[in-house]
KEKOL-933728 format. One line per 4 residues: number of its first residue (from 1); their letters; for each residue x, z, y of N, C-alpha, C. Coordinates in nm, 3 decimals, padded with zeros to 5 digits. Example, Ala and Ser with C-alpha at 12.3 -4.5 7.8 and 13.67 -1.06 7.14 Angstrom:
residues 2
1> AS> 01.319/00.780/-00.569/01.230/00.780/-00.450/01.320/00.780/-00.330  01.285/00.708/-00.225/01.367/00.714/-00.106/01.290/00.787/00.003
END
This chain:
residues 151
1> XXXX> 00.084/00.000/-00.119/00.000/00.000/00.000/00.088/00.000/00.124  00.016/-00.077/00.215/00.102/-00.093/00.376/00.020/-00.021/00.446  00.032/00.035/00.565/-00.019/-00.004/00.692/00.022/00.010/00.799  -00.035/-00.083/00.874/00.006/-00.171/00.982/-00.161/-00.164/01.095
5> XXXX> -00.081/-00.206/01.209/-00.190/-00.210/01.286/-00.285/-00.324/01.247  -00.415/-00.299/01.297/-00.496/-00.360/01.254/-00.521/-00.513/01.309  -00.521/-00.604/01.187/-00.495/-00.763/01.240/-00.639/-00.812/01.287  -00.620/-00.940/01.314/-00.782/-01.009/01.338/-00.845/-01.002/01.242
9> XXXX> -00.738/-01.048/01.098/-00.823/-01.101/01.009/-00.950/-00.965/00.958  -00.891/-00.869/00.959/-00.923/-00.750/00.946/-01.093/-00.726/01.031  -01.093/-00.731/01.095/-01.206/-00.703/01.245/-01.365/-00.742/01.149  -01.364/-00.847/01.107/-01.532/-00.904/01.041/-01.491/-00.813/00.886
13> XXXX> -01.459/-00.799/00.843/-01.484/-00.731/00.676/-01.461/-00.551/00.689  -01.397/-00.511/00.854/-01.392/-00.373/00.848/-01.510/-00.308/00.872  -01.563/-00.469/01.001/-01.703/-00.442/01.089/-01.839/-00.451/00.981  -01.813/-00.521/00.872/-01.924/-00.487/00.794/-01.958/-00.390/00.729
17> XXXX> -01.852/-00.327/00.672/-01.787/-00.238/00.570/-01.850/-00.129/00.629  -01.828/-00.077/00.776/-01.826/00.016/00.832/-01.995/00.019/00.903  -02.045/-00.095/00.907/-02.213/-00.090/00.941/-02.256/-00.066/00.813  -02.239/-00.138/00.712/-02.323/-00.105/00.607/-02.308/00.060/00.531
21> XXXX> -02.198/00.093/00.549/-02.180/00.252/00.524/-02.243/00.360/00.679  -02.234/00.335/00.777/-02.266/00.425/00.894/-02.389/00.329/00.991  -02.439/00.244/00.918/-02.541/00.219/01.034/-02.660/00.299/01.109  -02.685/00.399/01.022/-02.797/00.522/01.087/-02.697/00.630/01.178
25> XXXX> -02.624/00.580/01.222/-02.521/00.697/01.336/-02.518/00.549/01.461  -02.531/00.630/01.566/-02.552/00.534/01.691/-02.466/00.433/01.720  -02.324/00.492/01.706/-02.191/00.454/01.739/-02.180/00.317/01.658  -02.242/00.282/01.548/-02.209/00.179/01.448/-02.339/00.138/01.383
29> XXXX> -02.476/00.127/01.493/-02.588/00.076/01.438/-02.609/-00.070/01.480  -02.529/-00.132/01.584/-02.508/-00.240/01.604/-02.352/-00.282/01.568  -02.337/-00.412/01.454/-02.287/-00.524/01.396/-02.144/-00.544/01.557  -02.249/-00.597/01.640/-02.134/-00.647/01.737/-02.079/-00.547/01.843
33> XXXX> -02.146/-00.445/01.861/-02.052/-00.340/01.945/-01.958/-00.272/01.823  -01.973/-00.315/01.722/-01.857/-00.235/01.593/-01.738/-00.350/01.588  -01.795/-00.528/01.641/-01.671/-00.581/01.638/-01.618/-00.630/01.770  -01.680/-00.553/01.877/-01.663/-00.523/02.019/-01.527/-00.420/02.030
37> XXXX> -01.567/-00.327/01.970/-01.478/-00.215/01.914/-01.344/-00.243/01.899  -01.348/-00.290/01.744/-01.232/-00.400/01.688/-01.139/-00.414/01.761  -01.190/-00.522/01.842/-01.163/-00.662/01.909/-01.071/-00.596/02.040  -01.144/-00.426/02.092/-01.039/-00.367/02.231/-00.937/-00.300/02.110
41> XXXX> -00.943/-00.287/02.048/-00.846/-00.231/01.933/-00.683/-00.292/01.916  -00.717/-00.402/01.913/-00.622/-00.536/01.883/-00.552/-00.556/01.979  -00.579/-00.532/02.175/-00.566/-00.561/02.270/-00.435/-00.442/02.349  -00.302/-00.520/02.291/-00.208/-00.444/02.393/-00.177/-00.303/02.272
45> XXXX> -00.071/-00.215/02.339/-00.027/-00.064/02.307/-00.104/00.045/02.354  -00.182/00.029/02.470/-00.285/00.114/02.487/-00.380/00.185/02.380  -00.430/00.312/02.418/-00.550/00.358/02.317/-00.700/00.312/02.374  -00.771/00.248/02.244/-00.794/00.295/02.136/-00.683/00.185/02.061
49> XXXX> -00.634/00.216/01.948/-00.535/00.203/01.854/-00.592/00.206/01.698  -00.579/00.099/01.643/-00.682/00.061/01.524/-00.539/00.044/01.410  -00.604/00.122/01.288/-00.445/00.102/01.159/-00.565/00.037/01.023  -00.476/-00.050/00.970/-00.530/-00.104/00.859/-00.472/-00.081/00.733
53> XXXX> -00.481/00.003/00.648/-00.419/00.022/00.524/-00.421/-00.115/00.396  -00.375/-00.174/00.352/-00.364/-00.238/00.295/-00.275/-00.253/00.174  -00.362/-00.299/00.059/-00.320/-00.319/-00.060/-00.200/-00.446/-00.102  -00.105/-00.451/-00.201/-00.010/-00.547/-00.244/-00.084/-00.679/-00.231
57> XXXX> -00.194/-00.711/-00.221/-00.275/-00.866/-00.264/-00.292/-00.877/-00.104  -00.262/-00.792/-00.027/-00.372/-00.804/00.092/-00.487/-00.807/00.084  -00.511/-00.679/00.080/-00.664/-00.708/00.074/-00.671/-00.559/00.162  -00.774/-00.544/00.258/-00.866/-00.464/00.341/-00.846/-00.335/00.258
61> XXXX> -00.827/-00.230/00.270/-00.827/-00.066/00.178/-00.885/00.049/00.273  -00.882/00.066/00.410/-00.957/00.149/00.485/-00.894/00.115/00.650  -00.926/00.232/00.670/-00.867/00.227/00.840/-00.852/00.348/00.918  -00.822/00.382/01.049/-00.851/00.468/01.126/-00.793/00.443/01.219
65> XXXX> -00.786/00.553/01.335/-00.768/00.497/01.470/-00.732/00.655/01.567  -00.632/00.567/01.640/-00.614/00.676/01.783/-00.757/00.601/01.887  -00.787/00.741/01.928/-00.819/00.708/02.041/-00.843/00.761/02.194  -00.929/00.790/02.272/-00.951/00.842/02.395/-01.061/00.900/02.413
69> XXXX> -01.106/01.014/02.441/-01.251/01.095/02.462/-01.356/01.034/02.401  -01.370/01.088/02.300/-01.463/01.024/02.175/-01.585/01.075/02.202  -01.592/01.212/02.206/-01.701/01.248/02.231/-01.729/01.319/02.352  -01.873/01.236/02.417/-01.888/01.274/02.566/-01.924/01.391/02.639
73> XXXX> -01.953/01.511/02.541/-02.009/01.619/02.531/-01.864/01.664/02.554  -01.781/01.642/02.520/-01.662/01.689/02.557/-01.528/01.618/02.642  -01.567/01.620/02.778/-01.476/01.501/02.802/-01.285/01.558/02.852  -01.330/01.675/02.813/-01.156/01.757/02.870/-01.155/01.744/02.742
77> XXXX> -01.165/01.673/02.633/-01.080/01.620/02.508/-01.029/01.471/02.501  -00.870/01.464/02.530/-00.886/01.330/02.546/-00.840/01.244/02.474  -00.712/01.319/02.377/-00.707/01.239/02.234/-00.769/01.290/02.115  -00.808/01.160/02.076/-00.864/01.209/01.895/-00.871/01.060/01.770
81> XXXX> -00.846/01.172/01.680/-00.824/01.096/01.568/-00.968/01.044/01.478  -00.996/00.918/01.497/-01.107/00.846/01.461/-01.139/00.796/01.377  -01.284/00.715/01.309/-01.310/00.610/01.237/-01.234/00.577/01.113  -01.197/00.728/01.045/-01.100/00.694/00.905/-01.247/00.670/00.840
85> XXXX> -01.200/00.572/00.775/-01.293/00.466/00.664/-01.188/00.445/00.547  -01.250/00.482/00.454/-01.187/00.381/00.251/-01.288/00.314/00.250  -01.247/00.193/00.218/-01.348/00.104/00.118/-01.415/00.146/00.016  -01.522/00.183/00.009/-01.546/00.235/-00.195/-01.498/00.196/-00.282
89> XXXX> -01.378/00.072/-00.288/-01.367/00.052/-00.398/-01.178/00.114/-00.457  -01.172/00.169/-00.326/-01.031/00.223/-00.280/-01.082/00.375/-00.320  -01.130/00.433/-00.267/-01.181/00.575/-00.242/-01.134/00.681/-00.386  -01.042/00.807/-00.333/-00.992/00.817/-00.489/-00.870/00.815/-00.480
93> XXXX> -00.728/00.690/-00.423/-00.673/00.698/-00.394/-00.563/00.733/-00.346  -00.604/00.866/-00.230/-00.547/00.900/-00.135/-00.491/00.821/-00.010  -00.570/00.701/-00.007/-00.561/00.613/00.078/-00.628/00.683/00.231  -00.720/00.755/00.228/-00.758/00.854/00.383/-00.640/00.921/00.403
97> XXXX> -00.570/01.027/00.309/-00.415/01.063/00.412/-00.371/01.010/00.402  -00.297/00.883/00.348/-00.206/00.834/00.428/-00.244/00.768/00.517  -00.354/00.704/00.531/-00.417/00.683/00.676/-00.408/00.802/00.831  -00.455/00.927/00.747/-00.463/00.988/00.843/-00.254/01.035/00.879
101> XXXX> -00.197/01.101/00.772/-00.061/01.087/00.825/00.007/00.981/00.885  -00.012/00.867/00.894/-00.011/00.772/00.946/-00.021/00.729/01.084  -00.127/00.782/01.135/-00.195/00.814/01.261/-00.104/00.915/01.355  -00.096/01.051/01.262/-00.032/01.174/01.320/00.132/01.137/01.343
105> XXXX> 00.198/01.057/01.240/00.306/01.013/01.280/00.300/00.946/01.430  00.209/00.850/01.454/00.243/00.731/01.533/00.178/00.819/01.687  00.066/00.922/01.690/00.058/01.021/01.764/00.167/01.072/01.816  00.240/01.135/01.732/00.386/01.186/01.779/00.468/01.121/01.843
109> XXXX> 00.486/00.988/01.810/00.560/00.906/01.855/00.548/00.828/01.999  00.441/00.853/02.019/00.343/00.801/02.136/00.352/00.929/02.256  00.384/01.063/02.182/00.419/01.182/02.283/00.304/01.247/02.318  00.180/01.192/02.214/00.046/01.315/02.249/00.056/01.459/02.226
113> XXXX> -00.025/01.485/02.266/00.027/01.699/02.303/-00.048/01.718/02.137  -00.170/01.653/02.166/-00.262/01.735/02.028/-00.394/01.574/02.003  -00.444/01.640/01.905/-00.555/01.564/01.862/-00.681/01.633/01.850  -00.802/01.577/01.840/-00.949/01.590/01.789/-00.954/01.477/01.755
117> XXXX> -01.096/01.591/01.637/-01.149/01.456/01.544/-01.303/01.595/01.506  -01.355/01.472/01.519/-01.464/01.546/01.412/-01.550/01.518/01.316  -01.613/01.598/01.234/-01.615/01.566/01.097/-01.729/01.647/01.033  -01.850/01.569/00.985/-01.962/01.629/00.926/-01.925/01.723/00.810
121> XXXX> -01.838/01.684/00.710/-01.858/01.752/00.551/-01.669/01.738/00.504  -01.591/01.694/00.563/-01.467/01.666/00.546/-01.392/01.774/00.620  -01.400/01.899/00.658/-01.293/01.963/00.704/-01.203/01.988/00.624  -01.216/02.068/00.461/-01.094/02.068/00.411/-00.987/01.998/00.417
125> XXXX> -01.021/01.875/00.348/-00.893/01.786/00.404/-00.865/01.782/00.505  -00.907/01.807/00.640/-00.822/01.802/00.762/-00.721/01.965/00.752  -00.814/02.058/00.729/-00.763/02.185/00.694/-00.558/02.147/00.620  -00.588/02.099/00.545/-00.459/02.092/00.461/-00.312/02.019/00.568
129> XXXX> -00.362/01.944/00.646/-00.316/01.887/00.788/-00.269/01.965/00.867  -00.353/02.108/00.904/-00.282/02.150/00.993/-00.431/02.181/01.094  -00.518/02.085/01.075/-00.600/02.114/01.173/-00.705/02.252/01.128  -00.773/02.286/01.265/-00.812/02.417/01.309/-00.967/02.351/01.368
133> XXXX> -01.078/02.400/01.316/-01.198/02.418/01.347/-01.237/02.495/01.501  -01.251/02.373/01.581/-01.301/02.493/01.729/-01.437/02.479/01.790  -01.532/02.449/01.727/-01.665/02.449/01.757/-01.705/02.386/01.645  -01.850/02.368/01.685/-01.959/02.254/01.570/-02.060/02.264/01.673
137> XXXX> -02.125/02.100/01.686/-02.176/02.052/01.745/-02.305/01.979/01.692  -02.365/01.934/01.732/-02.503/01.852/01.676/-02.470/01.710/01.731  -02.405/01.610/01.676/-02.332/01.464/01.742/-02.412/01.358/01.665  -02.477/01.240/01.654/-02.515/01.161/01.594/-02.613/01.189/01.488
141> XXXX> -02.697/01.263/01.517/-02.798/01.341/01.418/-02.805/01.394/01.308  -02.667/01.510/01.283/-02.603/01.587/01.280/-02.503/01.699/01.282  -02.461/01.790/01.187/-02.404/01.893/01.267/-02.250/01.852/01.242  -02.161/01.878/01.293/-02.039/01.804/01.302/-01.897/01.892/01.324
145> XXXX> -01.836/01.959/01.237/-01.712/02.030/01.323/-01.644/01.924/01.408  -01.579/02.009/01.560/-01.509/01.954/01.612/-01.360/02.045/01.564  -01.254/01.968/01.538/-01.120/01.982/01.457/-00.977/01.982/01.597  -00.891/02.094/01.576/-00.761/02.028/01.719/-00.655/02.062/01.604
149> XXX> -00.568/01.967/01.645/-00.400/01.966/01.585/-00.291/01.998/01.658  -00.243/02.054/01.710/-00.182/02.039/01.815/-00.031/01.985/01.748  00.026/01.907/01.807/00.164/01.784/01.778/00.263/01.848/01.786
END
């Protein structure tokens, strides 16, 4: 497995992948603001910052992402760690950490202080990371820990 930032080819099979698994959450109930998304992803060293994990055949395996005040309820949060997706047919793996170590490397490297992320039913695994539970919120029509790392 590679990953690498996320290519074009990538953008239509992540954008489906990721509607047909999260389309009842706001953020990803529309097709083209998910390859709207993408598409500022691809654009320059700036955040938001899109990673594509990928298999020996090339083929699509998950994703995730730096990005910038994710959630608006909180806007004195201004980096966070986003949109980790496995493919189902990946899932199992351990293809999400190295996605997510992945991220936290290139965080560091970039000179961010800390991260958020948040996360309906997945804290353990962030737990094992390093990250620390500092609220829970009601975000996308449900309840959601919000998670900090500090770098």
């Amino acid at each position: 497995m590679n990953i690498c930032r996320l290519k074009p080819e990538f953008v239509e099979p992540l954008s489906l992948a990721l509607f047909e698994e999260w389309h009842d959450f706001a953020p990803w109930s529309s097709l083209d603001k998910i390859r709207a998304y993408y598409a500022q992803c691809l654009n320059g060293d700036n955040l938001p910052l899109a990673f594509a994990a990928v298999d020996k055949e090339g083929r699509l395996m998950g994703s995730a992402a730096l990005k910038r005040f994710d959630m608006v309820c909180f806007p004195e949060y201004e980096y966070w760690l986003g949109d980790v997706f496995v493919l189902p047919q990946f899932r199992g793996l351990g293809v999400g950490r190295q996605l997510v170590s992945f991220c936290l490397d290139k965080a560091r490297k970039l000179g961010l202080p800390y991260l958020f992320l948040y996360t309906p039913d997945v804290q353990a695994v962030y737990e094992k990371f390093g990250w620390k539970e500092i609220t829970q919120t009601w975000h996308n029509g449900e309840t959601v820990s919000v998670m900090k790392l500090d770098l």
